[in-house]
C-alpha positions in Angstrom: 0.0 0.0 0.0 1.4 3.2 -0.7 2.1 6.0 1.9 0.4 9.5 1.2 1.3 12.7 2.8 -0.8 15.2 4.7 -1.9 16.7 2.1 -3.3 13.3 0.5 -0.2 13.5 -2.4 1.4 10.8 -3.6 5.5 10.6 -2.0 8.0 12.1 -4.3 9.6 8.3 -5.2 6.2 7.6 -6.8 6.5 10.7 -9.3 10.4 10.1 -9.4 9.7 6.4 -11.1 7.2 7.9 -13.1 9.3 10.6 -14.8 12.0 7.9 -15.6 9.3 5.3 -16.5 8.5 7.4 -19.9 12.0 7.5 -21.6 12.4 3.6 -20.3 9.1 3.0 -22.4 10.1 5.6 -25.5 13.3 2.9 -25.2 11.5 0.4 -25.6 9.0 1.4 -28.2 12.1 2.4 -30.3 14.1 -1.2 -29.3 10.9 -3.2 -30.7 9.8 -1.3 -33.4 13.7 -2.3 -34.7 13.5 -5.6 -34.2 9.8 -6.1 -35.8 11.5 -4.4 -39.3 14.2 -7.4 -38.7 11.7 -9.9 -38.4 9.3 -8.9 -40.7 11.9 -8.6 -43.7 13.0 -12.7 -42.9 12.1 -15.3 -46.0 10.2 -17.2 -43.1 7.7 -14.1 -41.9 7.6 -13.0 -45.6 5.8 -16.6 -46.6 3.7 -16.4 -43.0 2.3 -13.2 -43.8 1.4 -14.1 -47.1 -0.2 -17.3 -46.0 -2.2 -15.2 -42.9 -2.8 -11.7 -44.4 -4.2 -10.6 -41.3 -8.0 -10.9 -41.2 -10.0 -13.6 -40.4 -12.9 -14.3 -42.7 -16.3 -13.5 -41.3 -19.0 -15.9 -41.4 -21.2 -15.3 -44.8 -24.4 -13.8 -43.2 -22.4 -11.5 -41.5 -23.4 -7.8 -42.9 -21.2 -5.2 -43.7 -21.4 -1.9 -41.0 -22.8 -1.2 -38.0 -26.4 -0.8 -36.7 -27.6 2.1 -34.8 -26.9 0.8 -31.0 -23.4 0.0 -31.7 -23.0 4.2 -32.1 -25.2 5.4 -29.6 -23.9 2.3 -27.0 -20.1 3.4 -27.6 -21.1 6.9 -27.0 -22.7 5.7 -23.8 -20.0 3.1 -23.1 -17.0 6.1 -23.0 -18.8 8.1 -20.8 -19.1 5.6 -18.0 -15.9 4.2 -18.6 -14.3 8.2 -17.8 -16.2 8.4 -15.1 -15.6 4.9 -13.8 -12.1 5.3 -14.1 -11.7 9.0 -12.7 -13.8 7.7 -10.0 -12.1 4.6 -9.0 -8.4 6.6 -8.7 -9.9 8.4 -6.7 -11.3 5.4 -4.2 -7.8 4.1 -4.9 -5.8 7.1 -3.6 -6.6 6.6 0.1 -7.9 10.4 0.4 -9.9 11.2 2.2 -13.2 11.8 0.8 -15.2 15.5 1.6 -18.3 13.6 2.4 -19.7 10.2 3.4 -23.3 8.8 1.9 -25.6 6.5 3.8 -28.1 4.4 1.8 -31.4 5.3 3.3 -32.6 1.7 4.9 -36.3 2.2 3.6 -38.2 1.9 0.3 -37.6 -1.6 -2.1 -34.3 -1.8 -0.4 -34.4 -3.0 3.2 -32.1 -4.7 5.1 -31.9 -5.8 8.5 -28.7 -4.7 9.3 -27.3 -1.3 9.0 -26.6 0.3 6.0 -22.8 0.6 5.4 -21.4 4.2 5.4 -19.1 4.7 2.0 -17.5 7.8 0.5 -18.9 9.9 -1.9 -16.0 8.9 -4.6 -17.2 5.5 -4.1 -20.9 6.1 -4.4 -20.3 7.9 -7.7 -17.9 4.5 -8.8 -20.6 2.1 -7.8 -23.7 4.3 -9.7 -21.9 4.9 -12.9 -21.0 1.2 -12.5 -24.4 0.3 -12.4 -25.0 2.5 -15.8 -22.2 0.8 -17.1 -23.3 -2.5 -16.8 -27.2 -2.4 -17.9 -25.1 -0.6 -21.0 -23.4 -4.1 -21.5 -26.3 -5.9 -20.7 -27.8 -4.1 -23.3 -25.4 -4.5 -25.6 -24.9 -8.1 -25.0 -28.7 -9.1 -25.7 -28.5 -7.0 -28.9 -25.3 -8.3 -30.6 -26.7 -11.5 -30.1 -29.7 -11.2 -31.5 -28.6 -9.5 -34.8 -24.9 -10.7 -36.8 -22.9 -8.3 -34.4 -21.2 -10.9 -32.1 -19.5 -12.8 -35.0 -17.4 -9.3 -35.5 -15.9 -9.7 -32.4 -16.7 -12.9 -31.3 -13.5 -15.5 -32.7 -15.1 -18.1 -35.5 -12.3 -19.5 -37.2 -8.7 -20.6 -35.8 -6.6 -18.6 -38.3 -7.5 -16.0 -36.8 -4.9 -16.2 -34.0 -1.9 -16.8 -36.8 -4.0 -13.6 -38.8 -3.5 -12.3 -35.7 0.8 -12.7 -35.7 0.9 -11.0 -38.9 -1.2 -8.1 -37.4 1.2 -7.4 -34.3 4.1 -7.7 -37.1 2.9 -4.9 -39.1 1.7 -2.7 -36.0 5.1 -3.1 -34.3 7.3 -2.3 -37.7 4.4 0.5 -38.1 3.4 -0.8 -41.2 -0.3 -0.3 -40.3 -3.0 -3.0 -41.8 -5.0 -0.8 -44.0 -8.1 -3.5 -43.8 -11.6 -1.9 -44.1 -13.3 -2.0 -40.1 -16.8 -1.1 -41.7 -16.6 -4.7 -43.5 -14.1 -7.2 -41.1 -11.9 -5.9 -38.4 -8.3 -7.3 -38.2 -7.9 -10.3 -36.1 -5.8 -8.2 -33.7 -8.3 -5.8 -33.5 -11.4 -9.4 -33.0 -9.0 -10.5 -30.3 -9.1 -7.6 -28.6 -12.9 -6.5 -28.8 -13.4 -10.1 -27.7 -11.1 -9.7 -24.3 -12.1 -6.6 -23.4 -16.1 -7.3 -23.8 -16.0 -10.8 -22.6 -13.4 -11.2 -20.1 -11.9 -7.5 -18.6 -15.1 -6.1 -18.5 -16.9 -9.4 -16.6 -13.6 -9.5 -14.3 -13.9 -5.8 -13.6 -17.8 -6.4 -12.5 -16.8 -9.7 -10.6 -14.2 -8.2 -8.4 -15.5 -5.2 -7.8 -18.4 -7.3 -6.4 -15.9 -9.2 -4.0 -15.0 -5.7 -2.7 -18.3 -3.7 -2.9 -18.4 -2.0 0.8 -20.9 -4.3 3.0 -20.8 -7.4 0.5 -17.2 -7.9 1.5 -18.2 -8.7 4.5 -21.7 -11.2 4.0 -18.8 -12.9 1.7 -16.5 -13.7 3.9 -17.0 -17.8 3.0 -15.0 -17.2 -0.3 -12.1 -15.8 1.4 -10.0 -19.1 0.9 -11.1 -19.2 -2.5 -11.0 -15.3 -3.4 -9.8 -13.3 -0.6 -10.6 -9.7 -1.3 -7.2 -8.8 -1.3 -6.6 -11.1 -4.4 -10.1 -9.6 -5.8 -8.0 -5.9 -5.8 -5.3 -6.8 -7.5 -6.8 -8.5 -10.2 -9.2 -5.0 -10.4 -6.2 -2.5 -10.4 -4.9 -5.0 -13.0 -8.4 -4.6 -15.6 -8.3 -1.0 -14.6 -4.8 -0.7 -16.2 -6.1 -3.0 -19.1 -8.6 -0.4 -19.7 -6.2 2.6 -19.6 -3.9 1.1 -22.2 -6.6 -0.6 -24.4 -8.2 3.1 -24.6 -5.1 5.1 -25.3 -4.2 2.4 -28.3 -7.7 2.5 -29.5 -7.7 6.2 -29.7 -4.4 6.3 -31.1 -4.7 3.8 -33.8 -8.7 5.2 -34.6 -7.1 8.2 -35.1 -3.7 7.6 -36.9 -5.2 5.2 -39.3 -8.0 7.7 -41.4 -9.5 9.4 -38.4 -12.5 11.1 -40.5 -13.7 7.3 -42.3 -13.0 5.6 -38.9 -15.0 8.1 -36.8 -18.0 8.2 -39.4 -18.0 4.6 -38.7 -17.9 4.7 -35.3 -20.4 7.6 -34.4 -22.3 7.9 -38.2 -22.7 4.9 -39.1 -21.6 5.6 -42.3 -18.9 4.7 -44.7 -17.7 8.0 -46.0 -15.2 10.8 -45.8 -17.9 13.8 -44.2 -17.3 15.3 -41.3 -20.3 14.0 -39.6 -18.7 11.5 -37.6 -15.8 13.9 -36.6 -18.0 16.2 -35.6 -19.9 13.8 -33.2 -17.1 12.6 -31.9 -15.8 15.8 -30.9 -19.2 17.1 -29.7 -18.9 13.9 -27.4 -15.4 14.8 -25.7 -16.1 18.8 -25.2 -19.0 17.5 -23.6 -17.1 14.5 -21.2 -13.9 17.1 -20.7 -17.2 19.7 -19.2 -18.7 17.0 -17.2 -14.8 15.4 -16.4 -14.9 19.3 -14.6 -18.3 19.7 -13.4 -18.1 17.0 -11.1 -16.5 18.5 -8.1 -17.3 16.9 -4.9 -20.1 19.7 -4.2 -21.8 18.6 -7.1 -21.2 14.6 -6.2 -22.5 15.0 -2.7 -25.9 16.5 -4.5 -26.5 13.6 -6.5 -25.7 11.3 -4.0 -27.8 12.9 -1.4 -30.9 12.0 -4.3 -30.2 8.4 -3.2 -29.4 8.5 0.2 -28.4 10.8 3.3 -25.4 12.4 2.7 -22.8 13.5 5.9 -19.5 15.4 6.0 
């Protein structure tokens, strides 16, 4: 656990490994990118990457583009996911928090014992959570009922070999130009596929094992999944999330961001500005709310669900 100061800041070690952490990974960015140029130019990876361009074929009913709830539910999904993650930092940096919320032990949620007082950073972590999953749940009903889950959703076993040859050209930076609006690349399928079906399910199952007052009742699995082990494995998603974001963005919008962000927010397959200007209507507005939420304005939502107590 790390020590804070007074003044709830992080020691000066933390931000001294920090500032030497970047040129280590610049190092290392530069040491691989050299080494996949190597590799890539071999006789052997030449006739690989021929064999496995790099996308795995989609089934044949599978449709080309993306229905409406895929836009509005990544819209949706980037939202909670800032908030979730802003949110759970702050539960993670030990501060402490300007106000405490009690549930109110009344209504269609009655319990015989006491409700269990939390802080108001973790009330806002646990509500967005709860937006964040009835968004997947959402999601996960409607993929499956339309073509949607075979897009990210592995079919075929080339796809793992596919998805070699897609790490080789993304580490020599000789991007896969493939077309996302008909077939993502199987580095891409793998991805979606982690990060929908097992980060986010690990992130919602640990954060169960922790959640203030269920820890407790759950004290039974603590040879089996001691909460300490369910914290790790959450800090661990968490920083899944973080770099799975930042390479998402990055490759979205390095690799045509105007086509790429019509398909993600337009639905369309096009070079307007719609998309663009969706997208960037979307972040103004999470950089306002990112600022809005102060803990004044916290402790007044929260004190809509419950009794809120400095």
């Amino acid at each position: 656990m790390t020590t804070l100061t007074r003044d709830g800041r992080a020691p000066r070690s933390r931000w001294r490994a920090l500032f030497w952490a970047i040129p280590f990974a610049l190092v290392v960015m530069v040491v691989v990118v050299v080494v996949a140029r190597n590799v890539r130019d071999l006789p052997a990876v030449q006739s690989f990457m021929a064999t496995y361009p790099g996308d795995s074929a989609l089934p044949a009913t599978t449709a080309s583009g993306f229905p409406a709830f895929v836009e509005w539910q990544h819209v949706l999904n980037s939202f909670f996911l800032l908030f979730i993650l802003k949110s759970g930092w702050q539960v993670r940096s030990k501060k402490r928090p300007s106000a405490f919320w009690i549930r109110r032990n009344d209504g269609l949620i009655r319990t015989p014992t006491r409700p269990v007082r939390i802080g108001v950073n973790t009330w806002l972590h646990l509500a967005v959570d709860v937006l964040w999953i009835l968004n997947g749940a959402v999601f996960y009903v409607l993929i499956f009922c339309t073509d949607q889950w075979t897009r990210i959703v592995p079919t075929r076993w080339d796809v793992f070999p596919n998805a070699v040859t897609t790490a080789i050209r993304y580490a020599s930076l000789n991007w896969p130009t493939n077309d996302g609006w008909a077939n993502y690349n199987a580095l891409q399928l793998i991805s979606y596929f982690v990060t929908v079906f097992l980060a986010a399910p690990l992130a919602l199952a640990t954060g169960i094992r922790m959640m203030p007052g269920l820890a407790h009742r759950l004290r039974s699995l603590d040879r089996v999944f001691p909460v300490r082990v369910a914290r790790g494995i959450h800090v661990v998603v968490m920083v899944y999330f973080v770099a799975f974001i930042i390479v998402h963005v990055t490759l979205v919008l390095s690799t045509g961001a105007v086509r790429n962000l019509n398909h993600m927010y337009a639905g369309r397959d096009d070079l307007s500005w719609i998309g663009f200007s969706i997208f960037a209507g979307t972040v103004v507005l999470m950089v306002v709310l990112w600022f809005a939420a102060r803990p004044s304005v916290v402790g007044r939502l929260a004190g809509m669900t419950g009794t809120v107590r400095k």
